[in-house]
C-alpha positions in Angstrom: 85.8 72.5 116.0 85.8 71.4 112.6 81.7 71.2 112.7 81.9 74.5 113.8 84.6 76.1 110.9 83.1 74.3 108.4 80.0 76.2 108.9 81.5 79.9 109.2 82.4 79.1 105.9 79.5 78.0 104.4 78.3 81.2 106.1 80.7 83.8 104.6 79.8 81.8 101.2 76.5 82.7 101.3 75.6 85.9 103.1 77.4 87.6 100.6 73.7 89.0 99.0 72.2 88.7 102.0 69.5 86.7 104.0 69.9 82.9 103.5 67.6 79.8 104.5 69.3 77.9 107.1 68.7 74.8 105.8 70.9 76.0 102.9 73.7 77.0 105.1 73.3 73.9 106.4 73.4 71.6 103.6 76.4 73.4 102.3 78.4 73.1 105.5 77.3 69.3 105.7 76.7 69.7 109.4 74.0 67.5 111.3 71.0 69.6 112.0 71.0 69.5 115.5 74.6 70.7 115.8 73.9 73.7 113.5 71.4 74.8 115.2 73.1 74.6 118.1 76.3 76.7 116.7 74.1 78.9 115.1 72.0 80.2 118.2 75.8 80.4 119.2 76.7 82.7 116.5 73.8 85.1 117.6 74.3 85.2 121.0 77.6 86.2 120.2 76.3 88.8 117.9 77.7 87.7 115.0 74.8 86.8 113.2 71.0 86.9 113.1 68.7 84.4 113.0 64.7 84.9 111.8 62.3 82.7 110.4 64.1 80.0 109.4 66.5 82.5 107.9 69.8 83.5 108.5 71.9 86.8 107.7 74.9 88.8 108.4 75.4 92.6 108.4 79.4 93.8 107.6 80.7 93.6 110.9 79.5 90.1 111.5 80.5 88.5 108.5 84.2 90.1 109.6 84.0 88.2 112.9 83.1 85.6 111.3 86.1 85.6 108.8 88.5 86.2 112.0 86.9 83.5 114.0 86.7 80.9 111.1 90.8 82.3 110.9 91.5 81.5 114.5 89.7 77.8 114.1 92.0 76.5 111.4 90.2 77.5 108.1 92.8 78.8 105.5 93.4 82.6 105.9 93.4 82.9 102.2 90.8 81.2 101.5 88.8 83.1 104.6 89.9 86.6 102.9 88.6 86.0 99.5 84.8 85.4 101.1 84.7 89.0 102.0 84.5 91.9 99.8 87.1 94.5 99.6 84.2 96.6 100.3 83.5 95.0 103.8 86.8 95.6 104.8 87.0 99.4 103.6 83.5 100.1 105.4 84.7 98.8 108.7 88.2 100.7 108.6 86.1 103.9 107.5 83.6 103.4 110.6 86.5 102.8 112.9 88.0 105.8 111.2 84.7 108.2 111.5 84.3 106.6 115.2 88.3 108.4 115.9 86.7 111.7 114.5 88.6 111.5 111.1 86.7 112.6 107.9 87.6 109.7 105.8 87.4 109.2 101.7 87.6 105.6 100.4 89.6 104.4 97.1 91.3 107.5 96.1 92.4 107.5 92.8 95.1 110.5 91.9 98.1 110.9 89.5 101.3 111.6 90.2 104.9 111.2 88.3 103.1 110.4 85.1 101.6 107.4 87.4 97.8 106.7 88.6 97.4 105.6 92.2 94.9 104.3 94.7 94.5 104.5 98.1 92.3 102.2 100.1 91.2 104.2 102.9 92.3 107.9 103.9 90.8 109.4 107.3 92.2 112.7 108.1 92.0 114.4 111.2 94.7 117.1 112.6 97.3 116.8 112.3 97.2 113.3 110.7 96.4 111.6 107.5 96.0 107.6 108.0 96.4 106.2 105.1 95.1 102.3 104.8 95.8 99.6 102.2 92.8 96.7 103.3 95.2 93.3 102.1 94.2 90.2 101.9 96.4 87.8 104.1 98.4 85.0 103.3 99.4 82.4 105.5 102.7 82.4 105.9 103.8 85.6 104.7 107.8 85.7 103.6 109.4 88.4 104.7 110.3 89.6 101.4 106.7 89.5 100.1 105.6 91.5 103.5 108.5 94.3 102.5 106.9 94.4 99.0 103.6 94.8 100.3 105.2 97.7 103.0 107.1 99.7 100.2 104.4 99.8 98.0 102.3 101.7 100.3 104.9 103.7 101.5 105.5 104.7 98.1 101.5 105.2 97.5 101.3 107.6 100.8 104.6 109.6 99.5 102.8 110.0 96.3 99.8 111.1 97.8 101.8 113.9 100.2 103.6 114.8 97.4 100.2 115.5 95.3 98.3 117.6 97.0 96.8 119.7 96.7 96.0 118.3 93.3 93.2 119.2 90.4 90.2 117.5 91.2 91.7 115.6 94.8 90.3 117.6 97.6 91.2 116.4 101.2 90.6 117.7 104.6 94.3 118.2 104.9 94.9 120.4 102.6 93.2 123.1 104.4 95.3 122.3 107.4 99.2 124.6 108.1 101.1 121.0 107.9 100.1 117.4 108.0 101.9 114.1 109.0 100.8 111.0 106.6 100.8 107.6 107.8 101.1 104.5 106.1 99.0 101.4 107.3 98.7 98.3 106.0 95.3 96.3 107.5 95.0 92.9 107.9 92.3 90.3 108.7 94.2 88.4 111.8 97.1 89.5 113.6 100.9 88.1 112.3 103.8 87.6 113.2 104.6 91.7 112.1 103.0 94.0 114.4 105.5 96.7 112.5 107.6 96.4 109.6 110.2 99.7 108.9 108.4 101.2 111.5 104.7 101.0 109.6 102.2 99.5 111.7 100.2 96.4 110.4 96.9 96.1 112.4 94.5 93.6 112.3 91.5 95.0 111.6 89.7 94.1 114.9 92.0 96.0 116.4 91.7 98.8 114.2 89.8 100.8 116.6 91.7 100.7 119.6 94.9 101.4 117.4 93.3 105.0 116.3 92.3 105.7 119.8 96.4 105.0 121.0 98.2 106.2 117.7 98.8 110.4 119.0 101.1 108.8 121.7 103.1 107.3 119.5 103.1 108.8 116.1 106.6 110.4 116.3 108.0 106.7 116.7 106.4 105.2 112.9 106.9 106.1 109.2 105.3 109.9 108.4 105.8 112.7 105.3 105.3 115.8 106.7 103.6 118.0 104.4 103.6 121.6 104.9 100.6 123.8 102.7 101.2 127.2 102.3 97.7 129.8 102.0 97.5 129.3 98.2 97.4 125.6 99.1 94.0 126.5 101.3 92.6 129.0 98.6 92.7 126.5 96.0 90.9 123.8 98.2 87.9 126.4 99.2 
């Protein structure tokens, strides 16, 4: 097992840019030969890598699986995290997003209260407005740090609802009669939290099958109902 998390690692740490050699991955994972290539042709049956010419490389998706299942073996969730890109994890919860019909806009930036904000990942589609901050797990989470990590986006989605429609934001939603915003938090394995004051935290594998589900049960999690009035949809167009 540890053969086998030692070398997701090594391959997170270098598919970051791409294609590597697989002797390299395998130097750096300080596996014996034969057992890497053993767990690599494992990896790409399992689709989360590919293997060509003595070369080795991983598209978005696969170097998330790989995170989760280095994750599940052991290897520190922190440390795990930090080998992907925020971008990685915003393209996946924009596919799954675009997959659930939403029209989605990554890292919005708007002001509000005198204050600049971001937003990880919006996907709107009627009458909702998911929207996702991608966070980095710890292992271990306190309860107080996951509440800080919960308001904040609370407080980010508010600001957002409160904002629009806003110079030089322009968001699906705003043409809509009334919207429901949603805070999510995203995370790369499931915890101990599946909701905390009734805002979902999803690990991002599941992602998918939480958009599919989340019209049955929206009336039961944290929403700001926004209502736009026809000056609200002639200032969008």
């Amino acid at each position: 097992m540890s053969a086998e998390r030692n070398l997701l690692i090594s391959l997170l740490k270098l598919t970051k840019e791409g294609s590597v050699l697989t002797e390299t991955v395998n130097k750096d994972a300080r596996v014996p030969l034969a057992i890497a290539s053993k767990l690599l042709e494992k990896l790409q049956n399992e689709e989360l890598i590919y293997l060509k010419s003595g070369s080795v490389e991983a598209d978005s998706n696969g170097r998330l699986k790989l995170a989760v299942k280095a994750a599940t073996l052991g290897a520190d969730i922190e440390r795990v995290s930090n080998l992907l890109c925020w971008q990685e994890f915003e393209a996946i919860a924009a596919l799954a997003l675009k997959n659930n019909g939403y029209t989605v806009a990554n890292n919005v930036r708007f002001k509000h209260a005198g204050r600049k904000w971001e937003i990880d990942a919006v996907g709107c589609k009627k009458p909702l407005v998911v929207c996702i901050d991608c966070k980095h797990w710890q292992r271990g989470l306190s309860p107080s740090a996951l509440r800080r990590i919960v308001d904040s986006q609370v407080e980010r989605t508010q600001a957002l609802a409160d904002s629009l429609p806003g110079v030089g934001l322009k968001m699906e939603c705003a043409k809509w009669s009334n919207a429901k915003f949603l805070p999510v938090i995203l995370s790369l394995i499931p915890t101990s939290f599946k909701f905390y004051n009734n805002v979902p935290i999803v690990p991002i594998l599941q992602l998918q099958d939480f958009l599919y589900q989340l019209p049955a049960y929206t009336e039961t999690l944290k929403t700001f109902h926004k209502k736009f009035n026809k000056l609200s949809h002639d200032f969008q167009n």
